[in-house]
N, C-alpha and C positions, 0 to 999 in steps of 0.2 A: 486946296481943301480936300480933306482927303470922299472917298466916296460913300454914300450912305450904307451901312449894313443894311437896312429895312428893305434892300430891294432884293434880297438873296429871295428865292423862290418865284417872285415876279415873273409869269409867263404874256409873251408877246403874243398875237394872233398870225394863224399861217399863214407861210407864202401862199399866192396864187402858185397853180400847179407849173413847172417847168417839165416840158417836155422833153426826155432824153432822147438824141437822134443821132443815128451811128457815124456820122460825119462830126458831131462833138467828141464822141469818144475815141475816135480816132487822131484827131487833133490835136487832143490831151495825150494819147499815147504817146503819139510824136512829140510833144513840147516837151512828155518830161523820160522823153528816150528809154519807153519800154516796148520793147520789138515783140512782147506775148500777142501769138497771133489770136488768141480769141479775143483779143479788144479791135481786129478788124477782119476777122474773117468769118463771115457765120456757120461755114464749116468747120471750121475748128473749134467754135462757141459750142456747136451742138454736138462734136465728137469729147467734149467735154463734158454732157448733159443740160446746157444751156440752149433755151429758147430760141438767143440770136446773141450777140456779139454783147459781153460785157465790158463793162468800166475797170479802170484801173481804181485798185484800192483809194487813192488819193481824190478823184475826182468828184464825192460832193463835195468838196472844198469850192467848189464852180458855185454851188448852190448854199451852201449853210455862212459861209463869207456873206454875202448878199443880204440873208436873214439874218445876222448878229447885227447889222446894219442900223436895226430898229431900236439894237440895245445901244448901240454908238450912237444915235442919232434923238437918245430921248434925252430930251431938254431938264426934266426931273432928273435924272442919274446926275447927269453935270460933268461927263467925262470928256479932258480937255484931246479931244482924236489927232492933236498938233504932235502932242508927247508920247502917243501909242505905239508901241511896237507889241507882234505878234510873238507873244513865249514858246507855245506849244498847242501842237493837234494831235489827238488821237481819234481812234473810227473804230467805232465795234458794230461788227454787224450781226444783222440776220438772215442776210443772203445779199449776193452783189447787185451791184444796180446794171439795170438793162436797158440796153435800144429797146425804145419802146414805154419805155415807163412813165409817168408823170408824179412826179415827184411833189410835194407840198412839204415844208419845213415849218416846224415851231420851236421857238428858242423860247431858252428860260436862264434866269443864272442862277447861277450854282454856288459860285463863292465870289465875296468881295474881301481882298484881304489887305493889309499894308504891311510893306516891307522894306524897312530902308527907307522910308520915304515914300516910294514907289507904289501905286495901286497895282492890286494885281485881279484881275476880272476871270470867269472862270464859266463862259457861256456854253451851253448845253443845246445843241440845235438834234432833236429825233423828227427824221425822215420815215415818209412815210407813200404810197405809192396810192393811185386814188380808189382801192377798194378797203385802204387804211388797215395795209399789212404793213408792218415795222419793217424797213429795210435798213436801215443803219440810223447808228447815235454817232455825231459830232460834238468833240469835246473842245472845246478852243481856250486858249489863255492868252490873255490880253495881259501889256503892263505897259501904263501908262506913268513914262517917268516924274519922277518928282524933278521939280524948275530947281535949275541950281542956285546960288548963291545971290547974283544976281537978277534971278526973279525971270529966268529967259528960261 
């Protein structure tokens, strides 16, 4: 059955704050083999004009993944997360995220569309740091395939 339109705009309640700490950002540098040293050196963060060591562009993906969670996970939507696969991410920001931050996320969707069959979800996760300066919007697409022929 395909997904309800009436939930486009729906916004979920924020994450509890996750604390950025420069041994995650590091981590992730290394997992997805970016050697830019200001995501582990604070001297180079701040011969940059950065406070201390930033995140790689990619890395709320740690955090707004987690928060779209509540949109996969509401029992009203009725989205089968057996048949989901990830379409697309994009990150717009307003300045990078830092060791040191504490981050809070709220999702909302954006679009619910069908195509071929296939749902396709369009969750909106805006980050935000606890004095609730905007640090980046997460844009995610979700497509949950249509069962084939067989019902599988």
């Amino acid at each position: 059955m395909p997904l309800d339109p009436s939930f486009i705009g729906r916004t979920y309640p924020p994450t509890e704050p996750y604390e950025v700490g420069r041994e995650k950002i590091r981590e992730f540098a290394v997992a997805v083999g970016d050697a830019n040293p200001a995501y582990t050196d604070r001297e180079a963060a701040k011969s940059l004009g950065h406070p201390d060591v930033i995140a790689p562009p990619t890395f709320p993906f740690v955090i707004t993944y987690g928060a779209a969670a509540q949109v996969v996970n509401d029992p009203e939507l009725g989205l089968d997360y057996s048949r989901v696969v990830h379409g697309d991410q994009k990150f717009s920001y307003t300045r990078p995220v830092r060791a040191g931050d504490r981050l809070a996320v709220t999702v909302s969707i954006d679009a619910i569309k069908s195509l071929a069959g296939n749902d396709v979800l369009t969750v909106r996760g805006e980050v935000h740091d606890e004095s609730g300066e905007h640090v980046v919007t997460a844009i995610m697409t979700l497509v949950a395939r249509a069962a084939d022929e067989a019902g599988e």
